[in-house]
DSSP file (Angstrom, degrees, kcal/mol; ACC not computed):
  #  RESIDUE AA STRUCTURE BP1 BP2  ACC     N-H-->O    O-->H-N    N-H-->O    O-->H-N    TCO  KAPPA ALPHA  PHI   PSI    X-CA   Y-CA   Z-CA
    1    1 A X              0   0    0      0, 0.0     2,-0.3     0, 0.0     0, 0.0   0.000 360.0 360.0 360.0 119.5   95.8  151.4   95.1
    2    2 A X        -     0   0    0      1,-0.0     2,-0.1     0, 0.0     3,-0.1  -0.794 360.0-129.0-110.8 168.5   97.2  148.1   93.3
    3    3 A X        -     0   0    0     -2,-0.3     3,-0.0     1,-0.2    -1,-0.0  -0.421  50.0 -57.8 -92.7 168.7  100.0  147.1   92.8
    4    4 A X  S    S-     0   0    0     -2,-0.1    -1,-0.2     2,-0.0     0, 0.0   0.159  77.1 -94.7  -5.5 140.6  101.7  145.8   89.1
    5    5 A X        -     0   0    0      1,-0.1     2,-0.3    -3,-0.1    26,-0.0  -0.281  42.2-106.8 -59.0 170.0   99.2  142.6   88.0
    6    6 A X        -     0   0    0     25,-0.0     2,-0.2    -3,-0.0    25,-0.1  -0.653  32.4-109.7 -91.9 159.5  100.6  139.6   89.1
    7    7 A X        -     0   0    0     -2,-0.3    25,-2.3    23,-0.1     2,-0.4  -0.797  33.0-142.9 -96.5 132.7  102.4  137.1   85.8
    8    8 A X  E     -a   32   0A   0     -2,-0.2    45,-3.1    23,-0.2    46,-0.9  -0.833  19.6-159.4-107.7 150.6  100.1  134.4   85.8
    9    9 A X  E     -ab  33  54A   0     23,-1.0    25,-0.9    -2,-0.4     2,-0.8  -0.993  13.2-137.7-120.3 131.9  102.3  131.0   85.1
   10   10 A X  E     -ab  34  55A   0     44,-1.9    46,-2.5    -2,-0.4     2,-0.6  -0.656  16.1-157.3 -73.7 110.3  100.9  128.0   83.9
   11   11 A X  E     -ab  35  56A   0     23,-3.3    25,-3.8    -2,-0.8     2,-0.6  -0.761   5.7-167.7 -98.3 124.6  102.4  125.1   85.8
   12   12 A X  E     + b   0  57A   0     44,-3.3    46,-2.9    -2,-0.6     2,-0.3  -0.763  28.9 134.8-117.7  83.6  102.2  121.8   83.8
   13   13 A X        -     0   0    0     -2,-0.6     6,-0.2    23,-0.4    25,-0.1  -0.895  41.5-162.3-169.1 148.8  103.0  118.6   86.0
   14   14 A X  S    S+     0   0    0     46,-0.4     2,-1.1    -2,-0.3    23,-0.1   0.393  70.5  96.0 -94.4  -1.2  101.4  115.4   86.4
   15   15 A X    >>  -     0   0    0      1,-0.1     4,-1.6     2,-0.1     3,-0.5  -0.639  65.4-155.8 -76.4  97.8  103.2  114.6   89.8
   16   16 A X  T 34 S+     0   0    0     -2,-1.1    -1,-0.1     1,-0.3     4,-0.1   0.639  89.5  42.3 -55.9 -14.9  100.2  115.8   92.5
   17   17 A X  T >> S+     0   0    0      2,-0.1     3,-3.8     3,-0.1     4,-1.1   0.902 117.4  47.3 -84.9 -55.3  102.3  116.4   95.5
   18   18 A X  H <> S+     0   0    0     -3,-0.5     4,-2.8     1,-0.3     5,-0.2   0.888 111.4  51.3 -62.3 -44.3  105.2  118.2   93.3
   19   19 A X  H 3X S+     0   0    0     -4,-1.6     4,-1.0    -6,-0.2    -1,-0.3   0.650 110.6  49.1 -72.7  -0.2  102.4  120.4   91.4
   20   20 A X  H X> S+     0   0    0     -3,-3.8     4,-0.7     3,-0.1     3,-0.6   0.934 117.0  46.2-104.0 -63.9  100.8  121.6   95.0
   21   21 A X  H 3X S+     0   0    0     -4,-1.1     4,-1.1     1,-0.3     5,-0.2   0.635 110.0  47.3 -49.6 -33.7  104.4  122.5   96.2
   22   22 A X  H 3X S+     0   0    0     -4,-2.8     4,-1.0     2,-0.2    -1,-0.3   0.933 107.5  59.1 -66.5 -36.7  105.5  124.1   93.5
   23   23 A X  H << S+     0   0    0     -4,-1.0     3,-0.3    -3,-0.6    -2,-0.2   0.801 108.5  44.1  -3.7 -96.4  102.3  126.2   93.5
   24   24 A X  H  X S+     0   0    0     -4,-0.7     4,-1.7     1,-0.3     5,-0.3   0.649 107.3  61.1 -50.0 -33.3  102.8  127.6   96.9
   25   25 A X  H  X S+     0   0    0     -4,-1.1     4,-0.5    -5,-0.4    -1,-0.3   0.705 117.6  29.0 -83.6  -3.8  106.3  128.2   96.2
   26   26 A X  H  <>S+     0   0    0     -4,-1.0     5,-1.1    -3,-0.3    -1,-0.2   0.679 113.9  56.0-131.4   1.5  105.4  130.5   93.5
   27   27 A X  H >45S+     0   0    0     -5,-0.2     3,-0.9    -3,-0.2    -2,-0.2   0.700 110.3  51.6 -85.7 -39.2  102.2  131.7   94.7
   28   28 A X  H 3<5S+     0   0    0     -4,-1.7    -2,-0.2     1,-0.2    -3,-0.1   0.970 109.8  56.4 -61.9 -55.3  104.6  132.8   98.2
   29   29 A X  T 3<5S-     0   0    0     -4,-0.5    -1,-0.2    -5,-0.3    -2,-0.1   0.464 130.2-101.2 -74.8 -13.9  106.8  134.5   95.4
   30   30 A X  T < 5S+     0   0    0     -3,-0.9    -3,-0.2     1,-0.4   -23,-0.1   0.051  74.1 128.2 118.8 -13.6  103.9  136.5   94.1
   31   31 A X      < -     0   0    0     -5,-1.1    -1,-0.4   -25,-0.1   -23,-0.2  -0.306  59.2-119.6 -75.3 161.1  102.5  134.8   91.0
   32   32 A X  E     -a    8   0A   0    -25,-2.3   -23,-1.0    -2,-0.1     2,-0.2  -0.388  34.6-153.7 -86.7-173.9   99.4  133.8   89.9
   33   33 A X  E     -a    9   0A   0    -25,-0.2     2,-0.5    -2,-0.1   -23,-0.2  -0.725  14.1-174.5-160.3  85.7   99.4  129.7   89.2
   34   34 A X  E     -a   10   0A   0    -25,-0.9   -23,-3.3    -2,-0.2     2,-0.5  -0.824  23.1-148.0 -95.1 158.9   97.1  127.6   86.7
   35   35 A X  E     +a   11   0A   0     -2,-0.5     2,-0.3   -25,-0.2   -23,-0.2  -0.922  22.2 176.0-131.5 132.7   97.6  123.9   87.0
   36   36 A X        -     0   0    0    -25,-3.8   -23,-0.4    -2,-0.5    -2,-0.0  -0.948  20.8-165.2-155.6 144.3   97.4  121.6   84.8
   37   37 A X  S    S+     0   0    0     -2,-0.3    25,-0.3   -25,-0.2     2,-0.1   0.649  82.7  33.4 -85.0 -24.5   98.1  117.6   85.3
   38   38 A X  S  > S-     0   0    0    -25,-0.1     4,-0.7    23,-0.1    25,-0.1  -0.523  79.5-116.4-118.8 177.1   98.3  116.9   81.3
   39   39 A X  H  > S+     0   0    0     26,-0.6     4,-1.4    23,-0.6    24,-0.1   0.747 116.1  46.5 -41.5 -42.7   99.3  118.6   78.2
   40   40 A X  H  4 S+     0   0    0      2,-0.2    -1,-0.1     1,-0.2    23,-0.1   0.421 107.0  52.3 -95.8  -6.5   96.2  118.7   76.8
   41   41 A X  H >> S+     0   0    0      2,-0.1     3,-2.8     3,-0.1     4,-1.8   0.798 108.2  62.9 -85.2 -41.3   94.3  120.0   80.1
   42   42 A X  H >< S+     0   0    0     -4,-0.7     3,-0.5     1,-0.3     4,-0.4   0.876 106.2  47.4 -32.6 -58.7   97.6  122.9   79.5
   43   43 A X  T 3< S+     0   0    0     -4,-1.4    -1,-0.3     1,-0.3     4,-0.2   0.267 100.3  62.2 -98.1   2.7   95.9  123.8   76.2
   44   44 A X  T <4 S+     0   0    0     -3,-2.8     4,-0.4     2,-0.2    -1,-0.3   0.709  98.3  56.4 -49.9 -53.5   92.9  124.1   77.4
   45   45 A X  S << S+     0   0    0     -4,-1.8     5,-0.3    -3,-0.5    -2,-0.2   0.520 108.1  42.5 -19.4 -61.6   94.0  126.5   79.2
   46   46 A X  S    S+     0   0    0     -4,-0.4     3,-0.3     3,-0.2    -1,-0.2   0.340 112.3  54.0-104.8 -12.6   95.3  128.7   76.6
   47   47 A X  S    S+     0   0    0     -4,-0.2    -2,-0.2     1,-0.2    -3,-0.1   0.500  92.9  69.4 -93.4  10.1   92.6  128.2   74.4
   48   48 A X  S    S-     0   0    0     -4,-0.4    -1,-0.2     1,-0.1    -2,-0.1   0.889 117.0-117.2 -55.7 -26.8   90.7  129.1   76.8
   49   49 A X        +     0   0    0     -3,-0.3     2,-0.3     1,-0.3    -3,-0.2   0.856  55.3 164.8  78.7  55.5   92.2  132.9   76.4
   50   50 A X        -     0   0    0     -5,-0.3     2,-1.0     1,-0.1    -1,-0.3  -0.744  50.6-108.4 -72.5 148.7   93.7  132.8   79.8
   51   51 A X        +     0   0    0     -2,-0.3     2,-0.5    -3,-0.1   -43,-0.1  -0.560  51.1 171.0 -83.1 102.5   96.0  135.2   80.6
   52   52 A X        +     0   0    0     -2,-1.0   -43,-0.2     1,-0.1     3,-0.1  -0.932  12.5 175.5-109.0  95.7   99.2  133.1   80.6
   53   53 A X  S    S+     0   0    0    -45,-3.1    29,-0.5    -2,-0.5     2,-0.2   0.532  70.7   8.7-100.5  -7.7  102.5  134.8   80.8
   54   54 A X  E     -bc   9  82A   0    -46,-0.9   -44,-1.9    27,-0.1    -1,-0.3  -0.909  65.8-139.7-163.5 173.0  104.7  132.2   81.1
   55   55 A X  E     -b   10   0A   0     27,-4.0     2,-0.4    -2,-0.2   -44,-0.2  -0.866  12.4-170.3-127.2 155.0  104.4  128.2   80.7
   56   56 A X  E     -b   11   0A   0    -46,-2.5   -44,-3.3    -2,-0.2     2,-0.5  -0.984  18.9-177.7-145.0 113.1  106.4  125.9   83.1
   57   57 A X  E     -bd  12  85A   0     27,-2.8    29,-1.0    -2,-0.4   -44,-0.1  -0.913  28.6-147.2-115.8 104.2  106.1  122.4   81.9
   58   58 A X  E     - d   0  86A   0    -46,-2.9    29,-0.2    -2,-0.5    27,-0.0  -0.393  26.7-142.9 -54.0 152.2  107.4  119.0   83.1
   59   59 A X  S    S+     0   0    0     27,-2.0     8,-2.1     8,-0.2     2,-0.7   0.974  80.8  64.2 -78.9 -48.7  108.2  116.9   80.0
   60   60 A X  S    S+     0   0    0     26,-0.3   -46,-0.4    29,-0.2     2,-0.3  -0.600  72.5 158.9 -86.0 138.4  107.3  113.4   80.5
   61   61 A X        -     0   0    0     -2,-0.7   -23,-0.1     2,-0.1   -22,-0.0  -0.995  44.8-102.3-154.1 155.5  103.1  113.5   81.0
   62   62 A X  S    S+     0   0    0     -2,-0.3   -23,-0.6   -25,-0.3     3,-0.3  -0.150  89.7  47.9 -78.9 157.6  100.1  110.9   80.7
   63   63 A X  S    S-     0   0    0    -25,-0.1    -2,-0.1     1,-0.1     0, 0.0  -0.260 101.8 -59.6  94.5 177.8   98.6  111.6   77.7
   64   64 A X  S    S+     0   0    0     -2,-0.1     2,-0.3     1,-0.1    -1,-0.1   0.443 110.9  54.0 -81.1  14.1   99.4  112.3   73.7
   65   65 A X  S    S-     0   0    0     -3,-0.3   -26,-0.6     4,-0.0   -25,-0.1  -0.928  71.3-157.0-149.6 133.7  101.4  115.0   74.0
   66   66 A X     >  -     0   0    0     -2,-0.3     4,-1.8   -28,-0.1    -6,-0.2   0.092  50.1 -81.5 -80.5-167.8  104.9  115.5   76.3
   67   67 A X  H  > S+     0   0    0     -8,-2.1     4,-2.6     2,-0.2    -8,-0.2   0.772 126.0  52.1 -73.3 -41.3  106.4  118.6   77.5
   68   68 A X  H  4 S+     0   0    0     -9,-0.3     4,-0.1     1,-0.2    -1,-0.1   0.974 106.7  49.8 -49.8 -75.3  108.1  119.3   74.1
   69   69 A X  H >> S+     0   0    0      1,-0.2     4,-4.4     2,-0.2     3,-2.0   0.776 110.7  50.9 -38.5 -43.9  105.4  119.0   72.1
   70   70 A X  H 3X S+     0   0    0     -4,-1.8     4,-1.4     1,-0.3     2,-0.4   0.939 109.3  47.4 -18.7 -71.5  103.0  121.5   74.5
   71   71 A X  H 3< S+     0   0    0     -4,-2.6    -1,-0.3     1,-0.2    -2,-0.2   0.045 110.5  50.3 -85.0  33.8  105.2  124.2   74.6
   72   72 A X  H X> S+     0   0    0     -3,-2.0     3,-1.0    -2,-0.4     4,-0.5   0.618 120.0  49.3-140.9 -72.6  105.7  123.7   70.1
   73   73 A X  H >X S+     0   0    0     -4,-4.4     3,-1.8     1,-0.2     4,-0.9   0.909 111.4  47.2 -35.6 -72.3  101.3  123.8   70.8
   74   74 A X  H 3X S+     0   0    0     -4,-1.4     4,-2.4     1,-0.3     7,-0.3   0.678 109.1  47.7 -59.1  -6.7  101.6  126.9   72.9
   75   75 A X  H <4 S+     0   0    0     -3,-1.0    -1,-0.3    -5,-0.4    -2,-0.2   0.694 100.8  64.9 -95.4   4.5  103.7  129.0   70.8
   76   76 A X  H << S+     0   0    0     -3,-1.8    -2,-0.2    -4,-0.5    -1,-0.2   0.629 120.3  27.5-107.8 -21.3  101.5  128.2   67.7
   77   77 A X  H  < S+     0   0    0     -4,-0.9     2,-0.5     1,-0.2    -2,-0.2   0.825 136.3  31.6-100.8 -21.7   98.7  130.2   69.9
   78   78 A X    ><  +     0   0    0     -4,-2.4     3,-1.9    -5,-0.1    -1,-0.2  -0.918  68.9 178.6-128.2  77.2  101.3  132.6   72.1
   79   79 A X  T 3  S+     0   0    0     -2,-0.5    -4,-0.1     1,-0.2    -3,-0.1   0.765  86.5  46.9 -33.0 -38.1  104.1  133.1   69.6
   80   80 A X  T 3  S+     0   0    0      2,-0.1    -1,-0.2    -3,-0.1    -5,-0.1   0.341  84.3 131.7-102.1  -5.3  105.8  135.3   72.2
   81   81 A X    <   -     0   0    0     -3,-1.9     2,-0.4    -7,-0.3   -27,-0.1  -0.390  52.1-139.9 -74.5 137.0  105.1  132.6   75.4
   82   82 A X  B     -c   54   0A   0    -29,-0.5   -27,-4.0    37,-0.1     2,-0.2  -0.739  21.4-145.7-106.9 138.5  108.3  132.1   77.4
   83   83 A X        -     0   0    0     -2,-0.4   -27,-0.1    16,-0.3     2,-0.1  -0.363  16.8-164.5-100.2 161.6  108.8  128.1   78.4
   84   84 A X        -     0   0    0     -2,-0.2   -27,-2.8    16,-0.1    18,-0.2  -0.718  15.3-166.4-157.9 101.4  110.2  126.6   81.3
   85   85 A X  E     +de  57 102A   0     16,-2.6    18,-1.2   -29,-0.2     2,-0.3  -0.547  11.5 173.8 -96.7 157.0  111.0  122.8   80.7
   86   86 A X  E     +de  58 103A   0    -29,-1.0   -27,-2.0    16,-0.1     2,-0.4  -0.923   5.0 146.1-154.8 164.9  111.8  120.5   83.5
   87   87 A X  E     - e   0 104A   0     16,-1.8    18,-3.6    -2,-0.3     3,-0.1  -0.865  42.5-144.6-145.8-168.6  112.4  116.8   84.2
   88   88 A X  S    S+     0   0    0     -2,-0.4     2,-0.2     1,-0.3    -1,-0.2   0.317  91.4   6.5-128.1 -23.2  114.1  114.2   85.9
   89   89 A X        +     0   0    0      3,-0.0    -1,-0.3    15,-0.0     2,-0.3  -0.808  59.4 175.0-157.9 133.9  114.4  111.6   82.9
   90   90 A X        -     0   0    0     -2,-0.2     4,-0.1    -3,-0.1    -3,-0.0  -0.944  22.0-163.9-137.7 115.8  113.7  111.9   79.7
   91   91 A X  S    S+     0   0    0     -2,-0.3     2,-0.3     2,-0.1   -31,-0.0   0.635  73.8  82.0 -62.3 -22.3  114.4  109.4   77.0
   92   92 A X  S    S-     0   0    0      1,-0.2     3,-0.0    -3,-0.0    -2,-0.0  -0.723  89.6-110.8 -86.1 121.4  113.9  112.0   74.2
   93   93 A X        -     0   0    0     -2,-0.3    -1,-0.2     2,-0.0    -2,-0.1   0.053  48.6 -89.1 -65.8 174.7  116.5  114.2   73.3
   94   94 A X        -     0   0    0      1,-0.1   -26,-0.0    -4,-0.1     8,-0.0  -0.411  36.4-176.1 -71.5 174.0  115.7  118.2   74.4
   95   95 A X        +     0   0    0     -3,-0.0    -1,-0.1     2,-0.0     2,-0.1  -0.644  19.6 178.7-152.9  68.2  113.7  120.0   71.6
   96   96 A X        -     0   0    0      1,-0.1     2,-0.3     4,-0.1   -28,-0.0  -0.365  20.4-134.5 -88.5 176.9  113.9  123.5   73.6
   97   97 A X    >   -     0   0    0     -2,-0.1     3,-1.6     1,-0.1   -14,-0.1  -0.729  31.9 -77.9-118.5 152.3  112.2  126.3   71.8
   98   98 A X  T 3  S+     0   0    0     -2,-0.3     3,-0.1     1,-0.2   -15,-0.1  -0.390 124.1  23.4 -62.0 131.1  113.6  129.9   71.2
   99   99 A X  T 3  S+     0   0    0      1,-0.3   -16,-0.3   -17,-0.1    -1,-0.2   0.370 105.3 122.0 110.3  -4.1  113.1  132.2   74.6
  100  100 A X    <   -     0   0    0     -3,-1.6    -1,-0.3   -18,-0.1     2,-0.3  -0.449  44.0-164.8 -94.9 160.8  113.0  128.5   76.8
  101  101 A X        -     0   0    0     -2,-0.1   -16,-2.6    -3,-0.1     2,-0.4  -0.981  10.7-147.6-152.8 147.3  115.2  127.3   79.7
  102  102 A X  E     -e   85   0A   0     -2,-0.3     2,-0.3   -18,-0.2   -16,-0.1  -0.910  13.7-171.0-135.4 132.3  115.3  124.1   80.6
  103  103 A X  E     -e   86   0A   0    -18,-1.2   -16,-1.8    -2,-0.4     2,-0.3  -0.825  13.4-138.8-105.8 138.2  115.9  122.5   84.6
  104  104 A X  E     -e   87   0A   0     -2,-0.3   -16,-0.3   -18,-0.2     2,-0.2  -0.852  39.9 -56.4 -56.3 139.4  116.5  119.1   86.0
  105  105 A X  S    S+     0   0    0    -18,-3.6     2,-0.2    -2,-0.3     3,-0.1  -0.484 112.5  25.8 -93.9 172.8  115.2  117.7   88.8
  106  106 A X  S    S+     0   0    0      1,-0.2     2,-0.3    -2,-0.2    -2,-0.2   0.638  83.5 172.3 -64.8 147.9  115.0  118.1   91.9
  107  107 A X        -     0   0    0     -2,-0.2     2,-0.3    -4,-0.1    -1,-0.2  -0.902  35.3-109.8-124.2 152.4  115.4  122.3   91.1
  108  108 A X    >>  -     0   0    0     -2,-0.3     3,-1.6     1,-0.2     4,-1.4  -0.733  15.0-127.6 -88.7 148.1  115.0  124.8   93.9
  109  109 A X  H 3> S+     0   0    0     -2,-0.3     4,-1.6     1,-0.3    -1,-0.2   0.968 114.5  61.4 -68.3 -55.9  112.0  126.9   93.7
  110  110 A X  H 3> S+     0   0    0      1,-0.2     4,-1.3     2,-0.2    -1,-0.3   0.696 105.8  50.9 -64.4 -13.6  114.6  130.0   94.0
  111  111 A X  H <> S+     0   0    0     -3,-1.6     4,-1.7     3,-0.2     5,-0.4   0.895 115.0  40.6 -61.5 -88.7  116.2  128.7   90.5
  112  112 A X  H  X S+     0   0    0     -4,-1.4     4,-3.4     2,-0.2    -2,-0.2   0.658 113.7  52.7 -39.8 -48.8  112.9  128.6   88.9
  113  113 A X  H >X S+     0   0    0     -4,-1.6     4,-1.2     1,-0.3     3,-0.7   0.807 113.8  43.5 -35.2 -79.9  111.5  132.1   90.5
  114  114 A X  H 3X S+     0   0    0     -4,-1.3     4,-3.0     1,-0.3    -1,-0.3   0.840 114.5  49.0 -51.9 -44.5  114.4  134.0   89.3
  115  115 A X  H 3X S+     0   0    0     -4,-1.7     4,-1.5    -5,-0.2    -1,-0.3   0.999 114.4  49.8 -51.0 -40.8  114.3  132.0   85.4
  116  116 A X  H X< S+     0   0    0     -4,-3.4     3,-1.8    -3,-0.7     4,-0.4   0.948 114.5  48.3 -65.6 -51.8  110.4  133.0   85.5
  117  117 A X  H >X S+     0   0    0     -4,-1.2     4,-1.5     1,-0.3     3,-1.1   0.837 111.4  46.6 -20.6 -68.2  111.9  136.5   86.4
  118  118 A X  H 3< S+     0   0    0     -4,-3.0    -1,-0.3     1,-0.3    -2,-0.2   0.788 114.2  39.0 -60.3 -30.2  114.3  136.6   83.9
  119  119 A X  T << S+     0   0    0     -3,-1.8    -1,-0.3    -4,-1.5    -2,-0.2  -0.064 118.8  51.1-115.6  20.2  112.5  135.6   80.7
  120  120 A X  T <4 S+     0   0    0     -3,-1.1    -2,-0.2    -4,-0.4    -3,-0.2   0.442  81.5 120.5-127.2  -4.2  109.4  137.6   81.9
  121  121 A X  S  < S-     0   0    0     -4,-1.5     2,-0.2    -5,-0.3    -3,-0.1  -0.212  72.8-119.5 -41.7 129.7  111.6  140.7   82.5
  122  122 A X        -     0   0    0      1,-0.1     2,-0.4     2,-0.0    -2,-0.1  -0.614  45.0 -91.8 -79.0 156.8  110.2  143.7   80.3
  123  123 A X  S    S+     0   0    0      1,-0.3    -1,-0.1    -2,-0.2    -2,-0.0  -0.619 113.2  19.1-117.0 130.3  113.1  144.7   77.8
  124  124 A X              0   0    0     -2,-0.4    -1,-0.3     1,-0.0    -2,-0.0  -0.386 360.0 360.0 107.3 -54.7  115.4  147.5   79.0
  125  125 A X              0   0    0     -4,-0.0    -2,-0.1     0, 0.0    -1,-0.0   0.775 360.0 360.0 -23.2 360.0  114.0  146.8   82.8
């Protein structure tokens, strides 16, 4: 007997320590976890058809496309994909997207759990 699937989250950040801690702190919480260090590895990702239920993006990242831009990329394949922005500085003003929430850092894992929680909540639940 299993139990509900697990909500697989796409974790997008380019810091290497921070993206193996957050992992575990949401792998401990019961989700599944793809990582990716860029945007454009992120959108790989999703055209890949992975099953992605929500995207958790730092903003500033190496490459040609930031945290805004992604999650503007992912809804233009997942219309429905609920965002999770976070930073610690950003020069660029927010550009959050409908269904998004957006963290500074440092954030506490138990913040993020409960936002993935909340915007991944089935309606009426």
């Amino acid at each position: 007997m299993s139990g509900p699937p697990k909500l697989q989250i796409l974790l997008v950040e380019d810091e290497a320590l921070l993206l193996e801690v957050i992992t575990a702190d949401l792998e401990d919480a019961g989700f599944g976890v793809f990582q990716a260090e860029t945007a454009e590895g992120a959108m790989n990702i999703l055209r890949a058809g992975s099953s992605v239920d929500l995207l958790f993006t730092d903003i500033r990242l190496p490459g040609q496309m930031d945290g805004w831009q992604l999650a503007e990329a992912a809804r233009t394949l997942r219309p429905d994909l609920p965002v999770i922005y976070a930073t610690g500085f950003s020069q660029t003003p927010p550009r959050l997207i409908d269904g998004s929430l957006f963290f500074t850092k440092p954030y506490r894992a138990t913040a993020i759990i409960r936002a993935i929680q909340s915007l991944t909540a089935a309606p009426g639940a």
